[in-house]
C-alpha positions as CSV (number, residue, x, y, z in Angstrom):
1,X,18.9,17.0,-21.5
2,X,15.7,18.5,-22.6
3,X,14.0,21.9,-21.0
4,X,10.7,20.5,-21.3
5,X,9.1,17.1,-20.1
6,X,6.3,15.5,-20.8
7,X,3.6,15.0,-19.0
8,X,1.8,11.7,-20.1
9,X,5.3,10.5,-20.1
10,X,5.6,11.2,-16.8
11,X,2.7,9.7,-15.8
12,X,3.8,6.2,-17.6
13,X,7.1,6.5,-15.6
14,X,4.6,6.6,-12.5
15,X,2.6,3.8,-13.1
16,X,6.3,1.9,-13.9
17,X,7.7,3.1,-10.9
18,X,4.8,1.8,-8.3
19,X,4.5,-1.5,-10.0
20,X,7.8,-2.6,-10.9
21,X,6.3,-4.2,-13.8
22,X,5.7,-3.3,-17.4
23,X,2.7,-5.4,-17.6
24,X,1.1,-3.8,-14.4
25,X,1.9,-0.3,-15.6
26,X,0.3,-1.1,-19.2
27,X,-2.8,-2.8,-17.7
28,X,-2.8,0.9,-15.3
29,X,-2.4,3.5,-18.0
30,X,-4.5,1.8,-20.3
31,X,-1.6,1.1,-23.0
32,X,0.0,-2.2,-24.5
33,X,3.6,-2.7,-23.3
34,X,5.5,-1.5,-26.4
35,X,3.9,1.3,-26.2
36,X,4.8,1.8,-22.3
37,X,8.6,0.5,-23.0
38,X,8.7,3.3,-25.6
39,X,7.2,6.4,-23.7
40,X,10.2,5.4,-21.1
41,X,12.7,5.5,-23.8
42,X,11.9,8.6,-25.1
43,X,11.4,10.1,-21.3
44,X,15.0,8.6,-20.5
45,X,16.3,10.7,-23.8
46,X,14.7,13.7,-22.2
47,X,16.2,13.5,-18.2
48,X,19.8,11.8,-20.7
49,X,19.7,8.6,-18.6
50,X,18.3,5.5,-17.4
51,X,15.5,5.3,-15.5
52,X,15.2,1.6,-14.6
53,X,17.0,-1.1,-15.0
54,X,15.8,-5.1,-15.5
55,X,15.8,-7.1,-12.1
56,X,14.9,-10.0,-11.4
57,X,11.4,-9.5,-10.1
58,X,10.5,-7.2,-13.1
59,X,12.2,-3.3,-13.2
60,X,14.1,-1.8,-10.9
61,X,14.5,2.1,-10.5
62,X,18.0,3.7,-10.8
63,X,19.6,6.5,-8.7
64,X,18.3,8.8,-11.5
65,X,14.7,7.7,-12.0
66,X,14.5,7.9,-7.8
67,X,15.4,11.4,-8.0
68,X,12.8,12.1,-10.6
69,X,10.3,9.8,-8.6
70,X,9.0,12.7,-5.9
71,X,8.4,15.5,-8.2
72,X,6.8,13.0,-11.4
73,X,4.4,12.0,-8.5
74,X,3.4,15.4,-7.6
75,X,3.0,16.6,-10.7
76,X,0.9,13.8,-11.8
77,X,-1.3,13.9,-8.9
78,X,-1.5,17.9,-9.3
79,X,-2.6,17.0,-13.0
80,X,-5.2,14.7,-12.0
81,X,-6.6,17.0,-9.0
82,X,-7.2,19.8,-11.3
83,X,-9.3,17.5,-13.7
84,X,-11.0,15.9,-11.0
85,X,-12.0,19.6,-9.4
86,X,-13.2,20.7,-12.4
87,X,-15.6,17.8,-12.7
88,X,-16.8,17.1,-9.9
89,X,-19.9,18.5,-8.3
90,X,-19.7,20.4,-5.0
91,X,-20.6,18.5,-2.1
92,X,-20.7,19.2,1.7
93,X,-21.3,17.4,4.6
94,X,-19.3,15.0,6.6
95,X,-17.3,11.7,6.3
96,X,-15.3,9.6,9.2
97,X,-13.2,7.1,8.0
98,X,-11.0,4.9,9.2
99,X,-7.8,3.4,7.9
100,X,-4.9,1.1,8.9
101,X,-1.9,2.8,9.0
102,X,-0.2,0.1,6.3
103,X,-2.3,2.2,3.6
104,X,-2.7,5.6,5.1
105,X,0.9,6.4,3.2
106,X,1.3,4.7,0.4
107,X,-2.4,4.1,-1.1
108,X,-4.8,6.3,0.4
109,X,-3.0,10.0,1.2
110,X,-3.0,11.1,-2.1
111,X,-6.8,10.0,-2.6
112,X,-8.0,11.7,0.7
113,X,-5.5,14.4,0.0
114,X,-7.6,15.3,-3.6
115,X,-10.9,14.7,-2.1
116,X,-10.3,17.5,0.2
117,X,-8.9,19.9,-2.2
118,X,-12.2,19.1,-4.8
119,X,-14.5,18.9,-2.1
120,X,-13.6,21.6,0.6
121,X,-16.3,21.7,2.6
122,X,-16.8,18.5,3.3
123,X,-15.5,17.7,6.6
124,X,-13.3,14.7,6.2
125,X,-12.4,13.2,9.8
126,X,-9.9,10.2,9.4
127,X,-8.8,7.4,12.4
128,X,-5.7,5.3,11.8
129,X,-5.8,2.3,13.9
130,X,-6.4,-1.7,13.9
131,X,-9.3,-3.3,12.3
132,X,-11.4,-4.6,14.9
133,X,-11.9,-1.3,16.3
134,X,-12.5,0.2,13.0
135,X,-15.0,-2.8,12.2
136,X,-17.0,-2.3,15.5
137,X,-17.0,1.6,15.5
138,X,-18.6,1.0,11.5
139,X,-21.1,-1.2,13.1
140,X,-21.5,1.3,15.9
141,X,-22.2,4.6,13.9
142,X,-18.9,5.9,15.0
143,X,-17.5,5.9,11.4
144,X,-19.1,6.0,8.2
145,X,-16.4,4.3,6.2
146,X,-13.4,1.6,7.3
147,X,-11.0,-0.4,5.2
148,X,-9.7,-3.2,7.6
149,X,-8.2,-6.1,7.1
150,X,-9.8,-9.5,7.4
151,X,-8.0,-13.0,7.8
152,X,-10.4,-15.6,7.6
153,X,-13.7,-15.0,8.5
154,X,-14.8,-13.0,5.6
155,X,-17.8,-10.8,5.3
156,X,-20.1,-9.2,2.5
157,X,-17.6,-5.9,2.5
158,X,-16.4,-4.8,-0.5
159,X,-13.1,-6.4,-1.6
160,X,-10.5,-3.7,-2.6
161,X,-7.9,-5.9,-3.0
162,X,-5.7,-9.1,-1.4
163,X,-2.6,-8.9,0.5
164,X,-1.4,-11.8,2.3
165,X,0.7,-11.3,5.8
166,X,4.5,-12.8,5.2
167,X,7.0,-12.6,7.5
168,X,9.7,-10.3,6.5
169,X,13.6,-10.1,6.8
170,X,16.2,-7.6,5.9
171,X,18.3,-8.8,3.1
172,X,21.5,-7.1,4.6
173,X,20.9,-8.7,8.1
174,X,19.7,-12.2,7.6
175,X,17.9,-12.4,10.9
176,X,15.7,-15.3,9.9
177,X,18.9,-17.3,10.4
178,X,19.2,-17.0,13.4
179,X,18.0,-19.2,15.9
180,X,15.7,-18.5,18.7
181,X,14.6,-16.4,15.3
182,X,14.1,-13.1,17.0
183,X,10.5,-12.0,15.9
184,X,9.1,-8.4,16.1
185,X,4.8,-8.3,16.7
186,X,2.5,-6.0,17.7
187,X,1.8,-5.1,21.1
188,X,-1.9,-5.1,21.6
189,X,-3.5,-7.2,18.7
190,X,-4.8,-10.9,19.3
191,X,-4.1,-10.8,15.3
192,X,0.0,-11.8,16.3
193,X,-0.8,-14.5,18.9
194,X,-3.9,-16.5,16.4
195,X,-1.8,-16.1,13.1
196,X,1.9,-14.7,13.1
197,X,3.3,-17.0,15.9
198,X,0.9,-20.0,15.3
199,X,2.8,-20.1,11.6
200,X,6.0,-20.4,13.3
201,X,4.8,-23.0,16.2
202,X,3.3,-25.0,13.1
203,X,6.6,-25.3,11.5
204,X,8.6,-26.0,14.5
205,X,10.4,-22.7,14.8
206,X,12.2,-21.5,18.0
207,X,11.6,-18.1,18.4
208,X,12.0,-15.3,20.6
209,X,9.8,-12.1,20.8
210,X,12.8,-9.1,20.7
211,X,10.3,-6.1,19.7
212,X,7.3,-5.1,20.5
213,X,5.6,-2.1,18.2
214,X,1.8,-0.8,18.3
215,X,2.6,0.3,14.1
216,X,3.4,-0.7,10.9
217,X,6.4,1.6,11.2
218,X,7.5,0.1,13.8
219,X,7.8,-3.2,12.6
220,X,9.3,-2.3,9.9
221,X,12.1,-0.4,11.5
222,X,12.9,-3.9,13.7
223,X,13.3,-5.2,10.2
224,X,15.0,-2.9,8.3
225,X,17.9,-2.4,11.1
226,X,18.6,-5.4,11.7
227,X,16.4,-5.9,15.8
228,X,14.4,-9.2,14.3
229,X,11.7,-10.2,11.4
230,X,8.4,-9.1,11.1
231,X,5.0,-9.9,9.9
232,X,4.1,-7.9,7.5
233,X,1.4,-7.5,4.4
234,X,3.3,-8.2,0.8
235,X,2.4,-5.0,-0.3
236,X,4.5,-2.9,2.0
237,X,7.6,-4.8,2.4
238,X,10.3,-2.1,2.6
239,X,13.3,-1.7,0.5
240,X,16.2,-4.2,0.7
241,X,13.7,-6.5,2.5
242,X,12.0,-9.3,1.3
243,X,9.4,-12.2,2.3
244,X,10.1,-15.0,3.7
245,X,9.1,-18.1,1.3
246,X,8.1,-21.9,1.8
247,X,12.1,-22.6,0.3
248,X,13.4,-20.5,3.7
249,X,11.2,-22.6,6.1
250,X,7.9,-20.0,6.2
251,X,5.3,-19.1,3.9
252,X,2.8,-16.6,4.1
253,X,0.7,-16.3,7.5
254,X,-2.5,-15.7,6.4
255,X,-4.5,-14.6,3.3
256,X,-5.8,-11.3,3.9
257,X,-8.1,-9.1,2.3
258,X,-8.3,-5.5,2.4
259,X,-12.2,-4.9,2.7
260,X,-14.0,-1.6,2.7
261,X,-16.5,-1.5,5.4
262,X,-19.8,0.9,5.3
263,X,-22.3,2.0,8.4
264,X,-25.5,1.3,6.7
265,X,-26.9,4.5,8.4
266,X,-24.2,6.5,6.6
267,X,-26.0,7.9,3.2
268,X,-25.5,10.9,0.9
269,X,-23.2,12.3,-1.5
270,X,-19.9,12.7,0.7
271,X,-20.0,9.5,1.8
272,X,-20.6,8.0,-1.8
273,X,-17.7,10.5,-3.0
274,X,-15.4,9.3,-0.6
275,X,-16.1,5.8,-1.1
276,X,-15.7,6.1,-4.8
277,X,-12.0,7.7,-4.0
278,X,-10.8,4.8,-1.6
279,X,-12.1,2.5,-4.3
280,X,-10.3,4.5,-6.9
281,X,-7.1,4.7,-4.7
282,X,-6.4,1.0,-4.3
283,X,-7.2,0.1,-8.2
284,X,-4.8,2.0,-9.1
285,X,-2.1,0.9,-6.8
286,X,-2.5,-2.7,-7.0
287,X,0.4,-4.4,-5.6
288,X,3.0,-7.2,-7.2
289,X,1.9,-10.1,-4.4
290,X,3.8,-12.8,-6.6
């Protein structure tokens, strides 16, 4: 095993990693696939092993690669802080944003996390929380900046991606088998009672309501241990979970965008700078919704 690693390599290994795909990763680090197959192959010579191997969905990461994961991400996002510090023009002032918590992780707190770093005295004030608060405290001046979800009624917001709502079982525990199919749902969101339980009424599916979360995180430890299956966006399906498809009896619930929202009032650089980041954030984590 090499001393030394490289850098862009690591970066490729990355993009890999948080896709799953070669194609994805290509299309993210601006390469054509040989190329990306062959920075893995030499990055596999350097850590001596295999990094991913071929799955049926696209790549999957090995034991190895997952221990390299964590420290290949900070590096790369230390790498692109530094770059985007030295190029970017002060600003001050302040932002409030707000988030739901699906994104706050996995998309968005490495994007806020650099913002603050580059920009530190701009005073960035961030709510997690559901949508329809977030949408009327936009509207209200309480927030400058909100990604929310929307289901149906769509508005002129700025698309950042789409994620459709599927419900989600644990491939270990099988609890969509069961039968009344124990369902977990949010506590306080009309979102469950208009979309996630009308999809099972429409198909004729006895169910029973066996946990009751107010997060993400929630409803995805019902899933994951094994309590009941959950309705939750494509993009953050946990590990050794999947969706539930139109072959098992379900399908997906709705068709959901993830929209960023902006108070009209809200003007000026630190506003613009953070809206570039969130727009930055989720381009270059588009998710496999196939």
């Amino acid at each position: 095993m090499t001393s030394r690693l490289d850098s862009d390599l690591l970066r490729t290994f990355v993009a890999v990693a948080e896709t799953g795909n070669i194609t994805r990763a290509a299309e993210q680090v601006h390469r054509t696939q040989s190329a990306v197959s062959m920075q893995i192959k030499r990055l596999e010579e350097q850590v001596g092993g295999p990094l991913f191997a071929r799955g049926s969905r696209g790549v999957e990461i090995t034991r190895r690669g997952d221990q390299l994961l964590s420290n290949a991400r900070r590096i790369v996002s230390l790498m692109d802080e530094t770059v985007a510090m030295l190029d970017a023009p002060a600003l001050d002032g302040k932002v409030r944003i707000g988030i739901p918590e699906e994104y706050g992780q996995r998309v968005l707190s490495r994007a806020l996390g650099a913002f603050s770093k580059r920009q530190p005295n701009v005073e960035v004030t961030v709510r997690y929380g559901f949508s329809a608060d977030h949408f009327a405290k936009v509207r209200n001046g309480e927030l400058d900046l909100a990604v929310i979800f929307e289901w149906q009624d769509f508005s002129e917001g700025e698309v950042l991606m789409t994620d459709p709502t599927v419900w989600v079982t644990s491939e270990l525990h099988r609890m969509h088998e069961e039968r009344p199919l124990p369902i977990a749902l949010y506590g306080s969101s009309g979102w469950c009672r208009n979309f996630a339980i009308r999809s099972l009424e429409q198909r004729g599916i006895d169910y029973r309501v066996a946990y009751v979360s107010d997060t993400n995180g929630g409803l995805k430890l019902a899933v994951t241990s094994g309590l009941a299956i959950a309705p939750i966006s494509r993009s953050n399906i946990p590990e050794e979970c999947r969706a539930l498809s139109h072959e098992d009896g379900f399908g997906d619930i709705d068709a959901s965008h993830v929209v960023l929202h902006r108070n009209p009032a809200a003007k000026g650089p630190a506003v613009n700078g953070m809206a570039t980041a969130i727009r930055e954030a989720f381009s270059l984590n588009q998710p496999a919704l196939s």
